[in-house]
C-alpha positions in Angstrom: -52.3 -4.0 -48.8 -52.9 -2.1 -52.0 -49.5 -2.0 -54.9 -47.9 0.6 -55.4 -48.6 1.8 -59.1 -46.2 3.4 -61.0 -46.8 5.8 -63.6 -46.1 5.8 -67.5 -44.4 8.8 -68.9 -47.3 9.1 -71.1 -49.2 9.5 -67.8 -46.5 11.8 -66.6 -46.8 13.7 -69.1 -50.7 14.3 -69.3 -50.6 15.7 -65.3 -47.7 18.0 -66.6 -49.8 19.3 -69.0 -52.7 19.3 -67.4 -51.3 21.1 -64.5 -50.0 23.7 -66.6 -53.5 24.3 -68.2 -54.3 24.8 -64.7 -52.1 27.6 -64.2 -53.1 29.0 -67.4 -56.8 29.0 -66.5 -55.6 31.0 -63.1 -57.0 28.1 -61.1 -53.9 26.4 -59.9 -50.6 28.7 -58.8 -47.6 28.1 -59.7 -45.1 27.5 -57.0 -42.0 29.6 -58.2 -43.9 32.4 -60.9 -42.0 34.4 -62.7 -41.3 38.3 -61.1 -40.2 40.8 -63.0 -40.4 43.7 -60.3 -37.8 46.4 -58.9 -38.6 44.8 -55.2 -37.4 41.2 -56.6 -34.8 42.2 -58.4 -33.4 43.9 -55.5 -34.0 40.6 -53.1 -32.1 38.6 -55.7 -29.0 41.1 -55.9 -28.9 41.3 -51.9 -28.9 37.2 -52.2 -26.1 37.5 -54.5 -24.1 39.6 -52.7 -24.8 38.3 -49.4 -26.5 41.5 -47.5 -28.5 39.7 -44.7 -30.1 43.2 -44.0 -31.4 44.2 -47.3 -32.7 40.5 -48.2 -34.3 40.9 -44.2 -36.1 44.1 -44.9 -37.2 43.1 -48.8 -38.7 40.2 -46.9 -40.6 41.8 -44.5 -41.9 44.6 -47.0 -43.5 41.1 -48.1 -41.7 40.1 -51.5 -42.4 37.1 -52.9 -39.2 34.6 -51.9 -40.8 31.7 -53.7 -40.4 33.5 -56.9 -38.2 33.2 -60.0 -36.3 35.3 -62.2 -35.7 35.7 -65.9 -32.8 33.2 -65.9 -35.3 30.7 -63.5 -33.7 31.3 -60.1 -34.8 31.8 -56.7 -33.7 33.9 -54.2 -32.6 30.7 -52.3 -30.7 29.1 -55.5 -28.6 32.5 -55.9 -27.9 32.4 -51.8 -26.7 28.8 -52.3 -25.1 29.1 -55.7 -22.7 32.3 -54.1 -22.6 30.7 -50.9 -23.8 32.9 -48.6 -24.9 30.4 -45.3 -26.4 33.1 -43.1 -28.6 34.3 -46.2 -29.6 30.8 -47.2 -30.7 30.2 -43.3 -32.4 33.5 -43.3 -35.0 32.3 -46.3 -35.3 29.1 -45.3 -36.2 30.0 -41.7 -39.0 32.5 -43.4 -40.3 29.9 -46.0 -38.3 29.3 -48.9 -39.5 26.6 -51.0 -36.8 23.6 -51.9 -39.2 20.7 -51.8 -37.7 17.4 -52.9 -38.2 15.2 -56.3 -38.2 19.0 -57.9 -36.4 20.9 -60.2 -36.4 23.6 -58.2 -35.6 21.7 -55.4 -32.6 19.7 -56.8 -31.0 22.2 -58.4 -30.7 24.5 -55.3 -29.0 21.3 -53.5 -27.1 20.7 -56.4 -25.7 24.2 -57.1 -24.9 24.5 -53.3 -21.3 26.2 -53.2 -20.0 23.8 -50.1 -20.9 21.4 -48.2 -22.0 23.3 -45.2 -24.9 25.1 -47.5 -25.7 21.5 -48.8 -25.6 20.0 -44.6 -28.5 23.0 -43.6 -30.3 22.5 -47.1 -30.8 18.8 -45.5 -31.2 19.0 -42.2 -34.2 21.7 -43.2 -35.3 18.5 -45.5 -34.6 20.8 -48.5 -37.6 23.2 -47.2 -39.4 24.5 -44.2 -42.0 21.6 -44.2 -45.0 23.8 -42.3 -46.3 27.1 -43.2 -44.9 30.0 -41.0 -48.5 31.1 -40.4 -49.7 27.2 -38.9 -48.8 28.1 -35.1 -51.0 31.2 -35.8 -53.3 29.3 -37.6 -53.6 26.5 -35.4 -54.2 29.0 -32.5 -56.8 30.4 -33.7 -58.6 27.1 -34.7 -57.5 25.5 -31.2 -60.3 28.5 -29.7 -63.0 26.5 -31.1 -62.4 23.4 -28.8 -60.7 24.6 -25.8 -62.6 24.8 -22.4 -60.7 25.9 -20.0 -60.1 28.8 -20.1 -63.0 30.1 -21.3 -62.8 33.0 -23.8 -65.9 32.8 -25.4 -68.1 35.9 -25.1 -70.9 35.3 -28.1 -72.7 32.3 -28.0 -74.7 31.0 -31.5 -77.3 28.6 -31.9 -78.6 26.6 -34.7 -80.9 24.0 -34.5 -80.3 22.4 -31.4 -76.5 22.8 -31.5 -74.6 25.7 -30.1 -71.5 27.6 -30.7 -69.5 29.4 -28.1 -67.4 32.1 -30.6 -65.9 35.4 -30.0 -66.8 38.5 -31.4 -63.4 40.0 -31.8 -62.9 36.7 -34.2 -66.3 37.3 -35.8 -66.1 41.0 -36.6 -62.4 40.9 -38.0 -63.2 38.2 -40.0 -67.2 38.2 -41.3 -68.3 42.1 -42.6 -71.7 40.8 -42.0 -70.8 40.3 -38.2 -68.9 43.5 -37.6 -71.7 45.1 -38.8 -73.8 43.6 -36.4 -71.6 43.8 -33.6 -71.4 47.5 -33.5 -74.7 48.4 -33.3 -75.0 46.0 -30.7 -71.4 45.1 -28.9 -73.3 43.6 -25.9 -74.7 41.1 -27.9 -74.4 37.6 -25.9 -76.3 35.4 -28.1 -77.4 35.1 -31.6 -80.1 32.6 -33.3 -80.1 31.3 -36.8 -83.0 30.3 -38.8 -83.9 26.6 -38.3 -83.7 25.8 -42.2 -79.9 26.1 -42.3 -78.1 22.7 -41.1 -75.4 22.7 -38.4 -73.0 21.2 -40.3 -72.8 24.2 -42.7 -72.5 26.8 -40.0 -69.8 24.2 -38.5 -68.3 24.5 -41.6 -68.7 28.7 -41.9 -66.9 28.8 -38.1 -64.2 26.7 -39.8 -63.1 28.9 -41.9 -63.8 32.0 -40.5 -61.1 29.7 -37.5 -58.6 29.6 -39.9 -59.3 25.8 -39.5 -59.0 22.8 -41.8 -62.1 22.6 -44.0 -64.3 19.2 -43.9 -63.3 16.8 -47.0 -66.8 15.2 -46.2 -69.8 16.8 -45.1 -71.9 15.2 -42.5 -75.4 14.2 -44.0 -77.5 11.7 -44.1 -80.5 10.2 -41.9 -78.6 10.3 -38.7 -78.0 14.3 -39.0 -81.8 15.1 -41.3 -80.3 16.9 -43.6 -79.1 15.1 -47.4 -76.0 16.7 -48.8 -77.5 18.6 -51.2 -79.6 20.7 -48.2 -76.1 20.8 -46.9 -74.2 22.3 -49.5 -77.5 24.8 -50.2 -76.4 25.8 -46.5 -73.2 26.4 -46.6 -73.6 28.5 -50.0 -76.4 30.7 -47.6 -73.7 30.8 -45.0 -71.2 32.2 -47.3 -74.1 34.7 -48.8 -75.2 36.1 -45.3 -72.2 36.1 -44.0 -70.0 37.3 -47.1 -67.1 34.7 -46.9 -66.1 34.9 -50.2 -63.8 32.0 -50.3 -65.6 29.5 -47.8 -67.5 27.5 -51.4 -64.3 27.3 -53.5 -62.5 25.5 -50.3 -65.3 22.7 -49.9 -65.2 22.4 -53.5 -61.3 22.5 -53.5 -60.4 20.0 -50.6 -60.6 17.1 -52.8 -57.5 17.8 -54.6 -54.9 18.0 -51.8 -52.3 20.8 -54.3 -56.0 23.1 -54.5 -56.4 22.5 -51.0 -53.4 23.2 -49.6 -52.7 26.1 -52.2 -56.5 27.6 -50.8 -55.6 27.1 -47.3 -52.2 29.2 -47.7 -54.0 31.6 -49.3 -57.3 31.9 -47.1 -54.7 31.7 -44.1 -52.5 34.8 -45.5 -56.5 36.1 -45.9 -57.0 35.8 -42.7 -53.8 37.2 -41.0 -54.3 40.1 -42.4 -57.9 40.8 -41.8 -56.9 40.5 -37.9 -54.0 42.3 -38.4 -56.0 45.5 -39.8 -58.7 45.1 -37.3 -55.8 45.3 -34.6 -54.3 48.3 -35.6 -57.9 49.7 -35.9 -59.1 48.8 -32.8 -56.5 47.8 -30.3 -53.9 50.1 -30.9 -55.7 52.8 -32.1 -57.4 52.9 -28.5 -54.4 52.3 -26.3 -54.8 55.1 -23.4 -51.5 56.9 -22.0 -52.2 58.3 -18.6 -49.4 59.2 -15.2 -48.6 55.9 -13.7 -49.8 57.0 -10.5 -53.2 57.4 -12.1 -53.5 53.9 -14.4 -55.0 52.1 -11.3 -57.9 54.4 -11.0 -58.9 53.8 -15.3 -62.8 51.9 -15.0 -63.1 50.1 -18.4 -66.6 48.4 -19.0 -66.6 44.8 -20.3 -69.3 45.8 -22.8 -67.2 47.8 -25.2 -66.5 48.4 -28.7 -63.7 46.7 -28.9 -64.9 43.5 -27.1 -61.9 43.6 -24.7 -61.8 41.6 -21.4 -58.6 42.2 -19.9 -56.4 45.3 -19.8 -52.2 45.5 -20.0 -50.1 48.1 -18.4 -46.7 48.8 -19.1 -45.2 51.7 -17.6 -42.0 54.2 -19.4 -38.9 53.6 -18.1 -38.0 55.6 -14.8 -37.9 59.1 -15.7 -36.8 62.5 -13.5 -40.2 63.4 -12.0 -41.0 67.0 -10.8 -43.2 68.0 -7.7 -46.7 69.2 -8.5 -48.4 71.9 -7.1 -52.4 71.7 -6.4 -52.8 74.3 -9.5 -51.0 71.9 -11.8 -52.8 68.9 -10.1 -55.2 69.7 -11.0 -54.8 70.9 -14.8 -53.7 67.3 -15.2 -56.7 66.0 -13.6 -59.3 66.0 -16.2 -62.9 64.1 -15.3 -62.7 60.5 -17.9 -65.4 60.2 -20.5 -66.6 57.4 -22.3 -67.3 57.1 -26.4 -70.3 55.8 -27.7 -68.5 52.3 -27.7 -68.0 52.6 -24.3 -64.2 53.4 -24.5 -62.6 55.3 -21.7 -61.0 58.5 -23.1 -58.4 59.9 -20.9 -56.1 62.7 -20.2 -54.6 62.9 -23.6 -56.7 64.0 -25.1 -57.6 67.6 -23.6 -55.5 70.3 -25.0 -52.7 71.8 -22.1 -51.2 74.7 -21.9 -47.1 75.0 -21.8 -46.6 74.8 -18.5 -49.0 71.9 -18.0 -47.6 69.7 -20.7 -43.9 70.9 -19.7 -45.1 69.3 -15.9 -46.2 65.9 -17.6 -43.4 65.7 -19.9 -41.0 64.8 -16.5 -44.1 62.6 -15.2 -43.7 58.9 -15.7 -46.4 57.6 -18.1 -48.1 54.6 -18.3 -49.5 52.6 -21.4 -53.1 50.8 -21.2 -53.7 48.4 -24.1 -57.3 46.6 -24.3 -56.8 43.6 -25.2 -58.3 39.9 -25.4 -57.6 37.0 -23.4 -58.3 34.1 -26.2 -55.0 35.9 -28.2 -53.1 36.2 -25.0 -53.5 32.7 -24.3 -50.1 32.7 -27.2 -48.6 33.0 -24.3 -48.0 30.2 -22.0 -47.2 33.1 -18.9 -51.0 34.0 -19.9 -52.3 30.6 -20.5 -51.3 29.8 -17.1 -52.1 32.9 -15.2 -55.9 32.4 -16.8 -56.1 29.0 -16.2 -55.3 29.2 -12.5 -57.2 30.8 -9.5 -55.6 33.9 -9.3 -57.3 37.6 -9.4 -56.5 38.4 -13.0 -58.8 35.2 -14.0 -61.7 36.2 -12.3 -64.6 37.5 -14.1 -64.8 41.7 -12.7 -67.5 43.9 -13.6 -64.4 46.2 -15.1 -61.4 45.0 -17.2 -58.7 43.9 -14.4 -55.0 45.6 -15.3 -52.5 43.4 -15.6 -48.7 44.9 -15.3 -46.2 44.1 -17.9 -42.4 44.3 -16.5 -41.2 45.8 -20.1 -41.4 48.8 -22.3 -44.4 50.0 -24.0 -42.9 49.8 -27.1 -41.8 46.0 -26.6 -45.1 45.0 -25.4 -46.7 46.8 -28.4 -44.3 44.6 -30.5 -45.4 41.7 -28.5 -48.8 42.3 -28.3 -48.3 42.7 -32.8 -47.1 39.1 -32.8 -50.1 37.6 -31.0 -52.6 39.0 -32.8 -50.5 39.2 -36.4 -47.5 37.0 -36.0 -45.7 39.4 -37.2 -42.2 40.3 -35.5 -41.2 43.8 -36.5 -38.9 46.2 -34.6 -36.4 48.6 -34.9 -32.6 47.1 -33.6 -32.4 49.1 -30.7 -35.6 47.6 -29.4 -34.0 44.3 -29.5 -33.0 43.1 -26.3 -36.0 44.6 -24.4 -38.0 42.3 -26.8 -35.9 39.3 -26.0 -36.4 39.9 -22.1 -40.2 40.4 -22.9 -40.5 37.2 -24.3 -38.9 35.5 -22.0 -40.9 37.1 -19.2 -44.0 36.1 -21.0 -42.7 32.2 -22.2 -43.2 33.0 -25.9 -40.1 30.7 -27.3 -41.4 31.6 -30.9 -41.5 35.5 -30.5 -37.9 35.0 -29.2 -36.6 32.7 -31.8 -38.5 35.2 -34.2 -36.6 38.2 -32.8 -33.0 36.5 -32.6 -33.5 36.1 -36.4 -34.6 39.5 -37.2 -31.6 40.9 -34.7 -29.2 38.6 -36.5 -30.3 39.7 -40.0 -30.6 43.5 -39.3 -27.0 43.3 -37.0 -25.4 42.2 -40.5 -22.7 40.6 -38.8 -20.6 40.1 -42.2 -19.3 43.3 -42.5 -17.2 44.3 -45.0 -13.5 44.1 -44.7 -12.8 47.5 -46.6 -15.9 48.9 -44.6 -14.1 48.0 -41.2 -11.1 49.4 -42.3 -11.8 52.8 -43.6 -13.7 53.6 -40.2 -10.1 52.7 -38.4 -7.7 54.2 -40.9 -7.1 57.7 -40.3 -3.7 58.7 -42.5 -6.0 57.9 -45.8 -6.2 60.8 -48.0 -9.9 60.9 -49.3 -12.8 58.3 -48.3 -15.2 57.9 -51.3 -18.9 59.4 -50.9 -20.5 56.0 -51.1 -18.3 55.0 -48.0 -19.5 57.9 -46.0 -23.3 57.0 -46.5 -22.4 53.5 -46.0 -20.5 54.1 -42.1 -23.3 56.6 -41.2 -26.0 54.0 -42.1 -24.0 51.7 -40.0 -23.5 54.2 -37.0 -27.1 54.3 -36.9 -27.7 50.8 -37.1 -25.2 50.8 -34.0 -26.0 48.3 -31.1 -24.7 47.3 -27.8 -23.5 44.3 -29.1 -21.8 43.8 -25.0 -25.8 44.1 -23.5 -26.6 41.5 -26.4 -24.4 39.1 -25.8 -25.2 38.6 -22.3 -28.9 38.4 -23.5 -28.2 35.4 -25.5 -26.2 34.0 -22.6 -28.8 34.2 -20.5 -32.1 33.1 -22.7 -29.8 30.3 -24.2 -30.3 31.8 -27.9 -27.9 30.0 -29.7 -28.7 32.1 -32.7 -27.8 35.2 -30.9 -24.5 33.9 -29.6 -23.2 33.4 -32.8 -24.2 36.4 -34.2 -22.7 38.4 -31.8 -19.3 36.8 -32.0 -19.6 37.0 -35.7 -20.0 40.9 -35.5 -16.9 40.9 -33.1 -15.0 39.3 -35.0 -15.7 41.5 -37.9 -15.2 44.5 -35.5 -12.3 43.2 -33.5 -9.9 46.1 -33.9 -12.4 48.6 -32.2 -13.2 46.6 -29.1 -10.2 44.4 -28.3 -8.8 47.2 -26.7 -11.5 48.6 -24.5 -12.0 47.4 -21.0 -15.6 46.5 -21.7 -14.3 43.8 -23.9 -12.0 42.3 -21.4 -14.7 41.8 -18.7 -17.0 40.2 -21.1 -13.9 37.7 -22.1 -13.7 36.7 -18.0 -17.5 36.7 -18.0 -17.3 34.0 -21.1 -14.7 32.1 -18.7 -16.8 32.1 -15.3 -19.8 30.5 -18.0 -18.0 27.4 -17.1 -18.4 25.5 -13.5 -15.2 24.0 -11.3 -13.4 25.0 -15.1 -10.2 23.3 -15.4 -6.9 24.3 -17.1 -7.4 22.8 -20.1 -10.9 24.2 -20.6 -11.5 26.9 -24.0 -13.2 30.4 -23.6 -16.6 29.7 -25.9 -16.6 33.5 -26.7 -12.7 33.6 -28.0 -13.2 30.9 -29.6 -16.0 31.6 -31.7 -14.3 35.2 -32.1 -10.6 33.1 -33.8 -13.4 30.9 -35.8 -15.1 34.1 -37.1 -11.5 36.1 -37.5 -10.0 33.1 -39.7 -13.1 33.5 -41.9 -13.1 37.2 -42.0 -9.5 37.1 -43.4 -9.1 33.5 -45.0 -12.4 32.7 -46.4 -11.2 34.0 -50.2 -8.4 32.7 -50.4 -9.8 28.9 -49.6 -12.6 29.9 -51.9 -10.0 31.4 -54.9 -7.8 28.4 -54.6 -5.1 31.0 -53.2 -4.1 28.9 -50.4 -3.0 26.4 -52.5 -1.3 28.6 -54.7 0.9 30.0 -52.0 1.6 26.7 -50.2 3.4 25.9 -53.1 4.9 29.2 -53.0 5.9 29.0 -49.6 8.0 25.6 -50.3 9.6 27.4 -53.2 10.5 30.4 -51.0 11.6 27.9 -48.4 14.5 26.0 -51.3 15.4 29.8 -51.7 16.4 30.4 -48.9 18.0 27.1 -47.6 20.2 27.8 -51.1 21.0 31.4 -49.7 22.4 29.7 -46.6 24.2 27.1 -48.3 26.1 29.8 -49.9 26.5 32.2 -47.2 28.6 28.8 -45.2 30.5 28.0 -48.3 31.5 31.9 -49.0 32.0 33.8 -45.6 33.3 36.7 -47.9 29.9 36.9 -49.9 27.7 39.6 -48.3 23.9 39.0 -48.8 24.0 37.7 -52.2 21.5 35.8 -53.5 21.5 32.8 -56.3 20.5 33.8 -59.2 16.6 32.5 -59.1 14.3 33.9 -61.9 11.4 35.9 -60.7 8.5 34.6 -62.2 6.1 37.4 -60.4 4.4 34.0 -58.3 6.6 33.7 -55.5 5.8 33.9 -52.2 8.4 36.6 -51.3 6.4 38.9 -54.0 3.0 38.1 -52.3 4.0 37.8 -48.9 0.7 36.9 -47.6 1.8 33.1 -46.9 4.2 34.6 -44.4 1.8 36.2 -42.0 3.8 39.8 -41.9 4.1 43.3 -43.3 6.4 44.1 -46.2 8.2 47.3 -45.6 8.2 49.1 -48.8 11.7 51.5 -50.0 10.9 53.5 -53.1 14.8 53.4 -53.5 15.2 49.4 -53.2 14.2 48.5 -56.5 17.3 50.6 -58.0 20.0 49.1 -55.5 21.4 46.3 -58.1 25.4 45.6 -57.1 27.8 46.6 -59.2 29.7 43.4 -58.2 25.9 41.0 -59.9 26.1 43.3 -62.9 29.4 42.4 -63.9 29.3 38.6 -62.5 26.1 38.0 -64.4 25.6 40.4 -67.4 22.3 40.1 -69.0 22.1 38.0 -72.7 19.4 39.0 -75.1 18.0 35.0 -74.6 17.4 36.7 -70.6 15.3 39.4 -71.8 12.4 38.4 -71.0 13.2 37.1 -67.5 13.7 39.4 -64.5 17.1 38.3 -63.1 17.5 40.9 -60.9 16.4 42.0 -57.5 12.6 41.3 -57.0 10.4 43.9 -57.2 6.8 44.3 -55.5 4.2 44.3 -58.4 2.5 47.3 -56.7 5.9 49.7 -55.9 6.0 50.0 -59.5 4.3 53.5 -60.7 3.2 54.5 -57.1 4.5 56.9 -55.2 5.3 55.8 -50.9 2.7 58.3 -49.9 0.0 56.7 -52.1 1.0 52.9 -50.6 1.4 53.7 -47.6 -2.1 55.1 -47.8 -3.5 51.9 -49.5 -1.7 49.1 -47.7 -1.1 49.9 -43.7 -1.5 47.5 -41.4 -3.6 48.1 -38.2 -0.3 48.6 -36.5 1.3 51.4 -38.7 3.5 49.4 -41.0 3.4 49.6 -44.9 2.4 45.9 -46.4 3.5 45.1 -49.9 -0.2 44.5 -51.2 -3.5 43.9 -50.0 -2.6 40.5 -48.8 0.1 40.9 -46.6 -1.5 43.6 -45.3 -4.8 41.0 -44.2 -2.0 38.7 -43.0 -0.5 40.7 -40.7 -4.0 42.5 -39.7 -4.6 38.9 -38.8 -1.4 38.0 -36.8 -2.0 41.2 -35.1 -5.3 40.5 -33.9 -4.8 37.2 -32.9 -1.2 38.3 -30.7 -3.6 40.8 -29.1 -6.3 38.3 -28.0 -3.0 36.4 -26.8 -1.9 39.0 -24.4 -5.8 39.8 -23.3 -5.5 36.5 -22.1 -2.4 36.5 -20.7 -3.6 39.9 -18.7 -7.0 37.7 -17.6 -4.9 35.1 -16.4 -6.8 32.7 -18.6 -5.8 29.5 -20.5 -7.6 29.1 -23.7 
């Protein structure tokens, strides 16, 4: 067994600078660069500040999160250093980079704000240890080996070794290809010259796969070519065939950082290629035609697009009209084909207004042309093809295969196979989730719980929340206007969601959506919607006993106690007014003392220095309101005044009656306007009134309970 050499810090050293040359040079990229733009700067601020939405859609506009600033922070050291746990998920779930025995890497785990951020930076193993693109990747490369089913529709030969490929593959990939394949789509086999070895082409199909390139080449006398011929191949490949990159990554695979820094790249490469050719080909050429018609479409296997199977999702149920023959047949135009051999329907033909005021009340139906090999993502697909059913029979037209969803989700499906890309508005959300559950696509549906989560923003402001519910406030600030409008349209059923999670067992989604309850608890705790999905939490629970908690209220307290408490734990607060509260608790055992000595003494008070610290000032350690009386303050007895006149050594202490630091200089309309509690009471300050927001909300889920009949 070989030792295990350790390294000089001269040696150290020399890498260190030699990797840096590296960089220099442009041949070696740096892990965390240095970015300077508008797009990162605005990632970074939404990691500071926590805004799960913003730091969602700066990632999907595709900013680098890997990337450093001017002070030599990532996006995921900000998240952890402000301790923002949903945020720090969020960018390690889409590829943040916190690799161990790093600087990056131990300084995120260092500067971690709690110990929860500092748990999910290790259980991730400081980083998400595969590339997001490798399932995608791996699919693709998985084509090249797989038998059953078969996909293949080109097959290539050189030498005496053949390749079964697939022209959607080919002509997305290779220019040379797609220029090829549309003069002739119906192209089943293609011959190379003799000369060129078949380990080169191996290599060529490689990385057109998205696979992993060979570290060593197969020459020799048992193959008849030397490695020299080979190489001279695979450098003809990449000529003829105008892979760019395919030389660089033989070259590079000997040094695993090149390699693996190539492969991300050529993979990114690559996802994009398909991605483009998709939207140019498949989507571009997705036929809309009346439902009652979409069985009667004739789509030729020879086409443009390489297609071999056909998906059909139909609009939801819509109020149809009776036709008349004349109408009939306007929407009844003859089908044509392109010169690719692509059906062109109904859509096409200009109507006039009566016509296309018929078809507007006319359930539609959506045909996308699509491929198997992509489909078989899908393990609904991969077992459907790999069966003995009708759809995996080889027709001389495309077979339509129903989709129970929208077109729209199955467009976003049909996106993430071919892409893996998962983009939709919020309101698509659950009709995604039920689409990927209908087609057994456990990524796609982790995928979408994420992007729901994020784009939900479940840690919505306090202030936010409570200028949508307070209605005797004088004037609401334009920014706040812009922001609750932006959140009316961002509104979900957050009821319809729930259940969703419930019943595809999406953790993710179950937290989320007690999260945004919690945060919104005041405008649903009242309705009746609310109270059926609180029994519906119950009934979760089979031959449930008395003792047994509601999972929803529970989450829902958890979430409530951090929407009011979390400051104050992180401020130190809470320790500040424990000690408060004992003070305030010797105050007032003295008062009684007093009161049982001294009948005659009428709510007097000891003399006890107000130090503007106590808990009676802050009241938020008491869990109530403080009403406020503009008048109070000037009330001093007589009787005190003349018991305990004030020395000039007592100037500077306040002995008498206590005053709330924010009566002073206000007027009661303008407090009243600043602190009310959700119940209509005047708190003293902006704790108090969070306290008793807080007792409120938790007597309420109390009686809910109570109502139910439910023990929790």
């Amino acid at each position: 067994m070989p030792e295990t050499t350790t390294l000089r810090k001269h040696q150290l050293e020399t890498t260190l600078q030699n990797e840096r040359k590296l960089i220099k040079d442009g041949k070696l990229k740096e892990d965390n660069p240095l970015d300077l733009s508008q797009p990162f700067r605005e990632l970074c601020e939404a990691c500071r500040r926590g805004d799960l939405k913003a730091c969602q859609e700066k990632i999907t506009e595709g900013v680098n999160i890997n990337a450093r600033d001017i002070f030599d922070c990532t996006p995921l050291i900000l998240a952890s250093l402000c301790g923002h746990y949903e945020v720090v998920r969020l960018l390690l779930d889409s590829g943040a980079l916190c690799e161990r025995d790093t600087f990056q890497g131990e300084r995120c785990l260092y500067n971690a704000l709690n110990d929860r951020i500092r748990n999910l930076l290790l259980q991730y193993d400081y980083s998400k240890s595969t590339d997001p693109l490798q399932p995608f990747a791996a699919h693709l490369a998985s084509l090249l080996s797989r038998d059953h089913p078969q996909t293949a529709d080109i097959v290539v030969t050189v030498a005496d070794e053949s390749f079964p490929l697939h022209k959607f593959i080919l002509s997305a990939r290779s220019p040379s290809f797609s220029k090829k394949l549309s003069i002739a789509p119906e192209a089943k086999t293609w011959k190379l010259p003799s000369t060129i070895p078949p380990e080169a082409f191996d290599a060529g199909v490689r990385y057109l796969y998205l696979g992993e390139t060979p570290r060593e080449l197969r020459s020799g006398p048992g193959t008849g070519f030397t490695e020299a011929e080979v190489l001279a191949g695979i450098e003809r490949i990449a000529k003829h065939l105008e892979l760019n990159g395919l030389v660089e990554a033989i070259l590079d695979s000997g040094d695993r950082r090149l390699a693996r820094q190539r492969r991300t790249e050529e993979t990114l490469k690559g996802r994009d290629q398909m991605e483009s050719w998709f939207r140019e080909n498949v989507l571009k050429h997705k036929l809309v035609i009346e439902t009652d018609k979409a069985n009667e479409v004739k789509w030729t296997r020879d086409n443009g697009i390489f297609a071999d199977v056909l998906l059909r999702a139909d609009e939801p149920l819509a109020e149809e009209i009776p036709q008349t023959d004349h109408n009939k047949q306007e929407l009844d135009p003859p089908y044509f084909e392109t010169a690719n051999r692509i059906p062109v329907g109904p859509t096409s033909r200009p109507s006039s207004p009566a016509s296309s005021l018929s078809s507007q009340k006319v359930r539609k139906s959506v045909l996308f042309a699509v491929h198997r090999a992509m489909l078989l993502r899908s393990d609904f697909f991969n077992a459907m093809f790999s069966s003995t059913f009708r759809e995996a029979q080889i027709t001389e037209h495309l077979q339509i295969i129903p989709v129970d969803c929208s077109p729209k989700a199955l467009e976003v499906v049909l996106t993430y196979l071919y892409t893996d890309k998962v983009e939709f508005p919020l309101s698509l959300g659950v009709e995604v989730l039920y689409a990927a559950d209908l087609l057994l696509i456990e990524r796609l549906k982790s995928k979408a719980a994420v992007l729901i989560s994020s784009l939900g923003n479940g840690n919505m402001k306090l202030q936010q929340v409570r200028n949508e519910n307070e209605k005797s406030s004088k004037q609401i600030d334009t920014t706040q206007k812009e922001t609750r409008e932006d959140a009316e349209e961002e509104e979900i059923d957050i009821y319809e969601l729930i259940r969703a999670g419930w019943m595809f067992r999406v953790q993710r989604l179950e937290e989320f959506a007690a999260r945004y309850l919690a945060y919104r608890l005041e405008s649903h705790i009242d309705l009746p919607e609310f109270a059926e999905l609180v029994a519906e939490s119950a009934t979760r629970i089979t031959q449930r006993q008395e003792t047994d908690s509601i999972e929803l209220v529970d989450d829902i307290r958890f979430y409530l106690s951090e929407r009011f408490r979390l400051r104050f734990e992180d401020s130190g607060l809470d320790e500040i007014m424990g000690e408060n509260c004992e003070v305030a608790k010797i105050e007032e055992e003295i008062i009684n003392v007093a009161e049982v000595d001294d009948p005659t003494n009428n709510n007097m008070k000891p003399d006890i220095p107000n130090w503007g610290s106590g808990c009676g000032s802050y009241s938020a350690c008491a869990f109530a309101s403080v009403s406020v009386t503009p008048s109070a303050s000037h009330s001093a007895s007589p009787a005190r005044e003349q018991q305990h006149p004030k020395t000039p050594e007592d100037e500077a202490i306040d002995v008498s009656d206590r005053k709330s630091p924010q009566v002073i200089g206000l007027d009661s309309e303008d407090l009243s306007a600043a602190f009310r509690t959700l119940d209509g009471n005047v708190a003293g300050d902006e704790f108090a009134r969070d306290a008793a927001d807080y007792r409120i909300l938790l007597d309420k889920l109390d009686r809910l309970l109570e109502k139910l009949d439910l023990e929790a």
